[in-house]
C-alpha positions in Angstrom: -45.9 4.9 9.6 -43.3 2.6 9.1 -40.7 4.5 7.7 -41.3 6.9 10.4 -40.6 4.6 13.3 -37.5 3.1 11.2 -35.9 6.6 11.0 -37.7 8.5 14.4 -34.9 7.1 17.5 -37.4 7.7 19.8 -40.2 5.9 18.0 -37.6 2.7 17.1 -36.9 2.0 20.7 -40.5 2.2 21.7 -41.4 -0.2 18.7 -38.0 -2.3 20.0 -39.2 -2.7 23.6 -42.9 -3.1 22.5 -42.6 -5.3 19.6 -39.3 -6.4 17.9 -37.2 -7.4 21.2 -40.4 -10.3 21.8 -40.4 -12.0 18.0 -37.9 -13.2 15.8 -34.6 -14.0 16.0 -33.5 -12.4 19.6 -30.9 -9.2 19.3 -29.8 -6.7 22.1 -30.3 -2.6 22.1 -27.9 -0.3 22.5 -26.4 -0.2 26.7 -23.1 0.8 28.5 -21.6 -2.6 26.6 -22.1 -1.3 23.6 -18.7 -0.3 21.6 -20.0 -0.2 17.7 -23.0 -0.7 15.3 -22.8 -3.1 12.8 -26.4 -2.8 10.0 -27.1 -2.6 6.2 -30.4 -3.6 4.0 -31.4 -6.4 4.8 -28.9 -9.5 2.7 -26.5 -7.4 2.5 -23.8 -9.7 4.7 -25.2 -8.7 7.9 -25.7 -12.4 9.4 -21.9 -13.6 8.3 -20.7 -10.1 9.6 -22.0 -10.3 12.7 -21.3 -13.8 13.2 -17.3 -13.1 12.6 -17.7 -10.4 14.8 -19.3 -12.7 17.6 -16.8 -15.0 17.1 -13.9 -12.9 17.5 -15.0 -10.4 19.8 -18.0 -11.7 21.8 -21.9 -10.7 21.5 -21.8 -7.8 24.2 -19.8 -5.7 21.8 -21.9 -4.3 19.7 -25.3 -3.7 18.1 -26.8 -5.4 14.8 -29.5 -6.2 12.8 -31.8 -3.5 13.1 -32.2 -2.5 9.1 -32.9 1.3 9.9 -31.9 4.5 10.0 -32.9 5.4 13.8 -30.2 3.3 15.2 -27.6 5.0 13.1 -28.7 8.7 14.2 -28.7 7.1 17.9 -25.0 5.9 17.2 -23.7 9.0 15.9 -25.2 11.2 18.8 -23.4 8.7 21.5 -20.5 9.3 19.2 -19.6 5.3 18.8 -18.0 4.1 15.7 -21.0 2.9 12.3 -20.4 0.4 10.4 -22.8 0.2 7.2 -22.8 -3.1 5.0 -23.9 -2.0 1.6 -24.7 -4.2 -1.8 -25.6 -4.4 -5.2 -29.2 -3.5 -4.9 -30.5 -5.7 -7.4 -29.0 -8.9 -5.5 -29.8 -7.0 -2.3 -33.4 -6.5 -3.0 -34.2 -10.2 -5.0 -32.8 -11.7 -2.1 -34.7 -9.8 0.5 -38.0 -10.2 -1.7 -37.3 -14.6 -1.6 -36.2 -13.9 2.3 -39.5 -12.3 2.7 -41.9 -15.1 1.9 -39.4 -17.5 3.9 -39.6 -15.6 6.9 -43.3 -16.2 6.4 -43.0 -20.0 5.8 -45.1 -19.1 2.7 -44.4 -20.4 -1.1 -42.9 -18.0 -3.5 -45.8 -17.0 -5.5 -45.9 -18.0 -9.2 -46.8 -14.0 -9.8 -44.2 -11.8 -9.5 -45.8 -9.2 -6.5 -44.1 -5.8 -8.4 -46.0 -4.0 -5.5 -44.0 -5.6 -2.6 -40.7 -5.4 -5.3 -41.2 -1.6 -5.8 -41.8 -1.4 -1.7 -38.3 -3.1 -0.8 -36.5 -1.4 -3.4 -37.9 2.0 -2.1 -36.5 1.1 1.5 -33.2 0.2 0.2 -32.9 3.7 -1.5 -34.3 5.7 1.8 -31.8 3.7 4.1 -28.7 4.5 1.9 -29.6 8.3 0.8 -29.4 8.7 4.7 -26.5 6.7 5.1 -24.6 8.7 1.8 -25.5 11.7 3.6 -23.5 10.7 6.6 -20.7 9.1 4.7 -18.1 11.0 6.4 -19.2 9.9 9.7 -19.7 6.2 8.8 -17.4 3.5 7.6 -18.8 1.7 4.9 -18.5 -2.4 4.3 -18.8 -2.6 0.3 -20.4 -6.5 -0.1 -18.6 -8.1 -2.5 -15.2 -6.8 -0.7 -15.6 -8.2 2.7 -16.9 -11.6 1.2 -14.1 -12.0 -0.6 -11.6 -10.9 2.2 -13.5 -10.8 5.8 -9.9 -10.3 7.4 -9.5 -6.9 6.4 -13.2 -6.0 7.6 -12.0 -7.8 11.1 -9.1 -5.7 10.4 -11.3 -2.6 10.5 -13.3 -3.5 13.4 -10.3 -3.8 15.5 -9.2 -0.4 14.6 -11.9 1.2 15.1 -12.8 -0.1 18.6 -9.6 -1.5 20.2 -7.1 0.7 18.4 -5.6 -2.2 17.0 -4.7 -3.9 20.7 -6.9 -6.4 20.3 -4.8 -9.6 18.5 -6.1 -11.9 16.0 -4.8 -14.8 14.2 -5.3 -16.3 11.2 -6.0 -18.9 12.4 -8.7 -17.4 14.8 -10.6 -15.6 11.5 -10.1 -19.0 9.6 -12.3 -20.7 12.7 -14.7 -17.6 12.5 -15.5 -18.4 9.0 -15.7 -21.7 9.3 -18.2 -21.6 12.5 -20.6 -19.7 10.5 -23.8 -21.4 10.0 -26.2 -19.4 8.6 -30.2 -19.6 8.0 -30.8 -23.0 6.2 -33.7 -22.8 4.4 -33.8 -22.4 0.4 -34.6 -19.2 -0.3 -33.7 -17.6 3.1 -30.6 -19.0 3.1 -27.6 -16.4 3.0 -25.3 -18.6 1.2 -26.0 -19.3 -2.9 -27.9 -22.3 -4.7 -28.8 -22.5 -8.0 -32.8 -22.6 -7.1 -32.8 -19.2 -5.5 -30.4 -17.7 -8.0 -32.4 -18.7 -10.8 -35.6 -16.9 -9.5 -33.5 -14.0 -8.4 -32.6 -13.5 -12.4 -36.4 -13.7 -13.0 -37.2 -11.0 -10.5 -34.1 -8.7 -11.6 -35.7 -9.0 -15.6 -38.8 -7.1 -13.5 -36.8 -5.3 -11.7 -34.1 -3.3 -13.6 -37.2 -1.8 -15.7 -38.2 -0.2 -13.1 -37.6 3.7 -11.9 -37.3 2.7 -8.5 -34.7 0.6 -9.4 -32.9 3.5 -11.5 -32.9 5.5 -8.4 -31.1 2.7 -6.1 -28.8 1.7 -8.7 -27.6 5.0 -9.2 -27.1 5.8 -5.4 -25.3 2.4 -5.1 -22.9 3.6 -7.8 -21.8 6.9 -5.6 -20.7 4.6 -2.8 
C-alpha cells in the first residue's frame, strides 16, 4: 500500500493533506510559488541541499523532502524543472536504516533487523529505476559531487529557474554553508562521526551480500 501512495499523485496528496503535512518536520506542497523540486532517498544530501537553497533563494521556491516518486510525475506534468539527489546506496541505505530508529527515539538494536535492511534497500531501487527512466527529463545531483562543490549545484539551480539572473556571491554560498545546522542527534545526524560510521561498516558487511543490494548497486552505477 505504501509504495502505491508513494508513486500514485493522487493518492500522495491525499496522504499529504491527511497525514504527512500534521507530523514531522513541517514542509509545503506544491502551489502557484512553486518554481522547482528538489528530493532523493532519503540521506542522500537532501537536508544540506535544501538548506543552501533556502538560504539563497528563500523557502517559497520550491518543493522538497517528499522521498517519492508521485511528486516527481506531478512535477513533470506542470512541466517545472526536477532535481534528483542520488547516492552510493550502501551509505544511502546504512544511513537511512540508523536515521530510522533515531526518528523513533529508539536504541539501535544489537540484531542487525535484515528484514527492515532488505525493505529500505528495495525503496531505494524502486525510487531510482523510476527516476533512470526519466533521466532525460530530470537533472540529477550525484552526492559525493555537490558535497564537495555545492556552488556548482547553486550554479545549477540558478539556471534552471532564473536563467542565470539571479546573482550570487561567494561570499553569499560561503554564509549558506556555514548557516547549515543540521539534525543533531548521533545516528540521525547528516554530518559524519566515528560512532555512526562504525555501525554503518557493520550493516554494509550484511548488506553487500545481499541481492537486493546487487540490484541497487548496479542501477547506481548507470547514473
Amino acid at each position: 500500500m505504501k509504495r502505491l501512495i508513494k508513486s500514485n499523485p493522487f493518492l500522495f496528496k491525499l496522504w499529504f493533506e491527511l497525514y504527512r503535512k500534521n507530523r514531522g518536520v513541517e514542509i509545503s506542497y506544491f502551489n502557484h510559488k512553486t518554481k522547482f523540486l528538489l528530493d532523493g532517498y532519503p540521506r542522500s544530501g537532501n537536508t544540506f541541499a535544501a538548506s543552501l537553497v533556502k538560504y539563497i533563494y528563500g523557502k517559497d521556491v520550491f518543493v522538497h523532502h517528499f522521498h517519492a516518486i508521485a511528486p516527481i510525475k506531478i512535477a513533470l506534468r506542470k512541466d517545472l524543472p526536477v532535481c534528483i539527489l542520488i547516492r552510493d546506496p550502501k551509505e544511502a541505505i546504512t544511513s537511512n536504516y540508523l536515521k530510522t530508529f533515531a526518528l523513533k527515539n529508539k536504541d539501535i538494536p544489537r540484531e542487525i533487523n535484515e528484514s527492515l535492511l532488505k525493505k529500505l534497500t528495495i525503496e531505494y531501487s524502486d525510487y531510482y529505476k523510476f527516476v533512470y527512466k526519466k533521466r532525460n527529463k530530470i537533472n540529477i545531483i550525484i552526492f559525493k559531487d555537490f558535497i564537495s562543490k555545492p556552488e556548482i549545484f547553486l550554479s545549477k539551480i540558478n539556471s534552471l529557474v532564473y536563467n542565470d539572473d539571479f546573482k550570487i556571491s561567494p561570499l553569499q554560498i560561503k554564509d549558506a554553508i556555514n548557516n547549515y545546522g543540521g539534525a543533531t542527534d548521533t545516528y540521525g545526524s547528516s554530518k559524519p562521526s566515528a560512532e555512526k560510521e562504525k555501525l554503518k561498516d557493520i550493516l554494509k558487511s550484511v548488506l553487500i551480500d545481499s541481492k537486493e543490494y546487487q540490484i541497487a548497486s548496479s542501477l547506481y552505477n548507470k547514473f
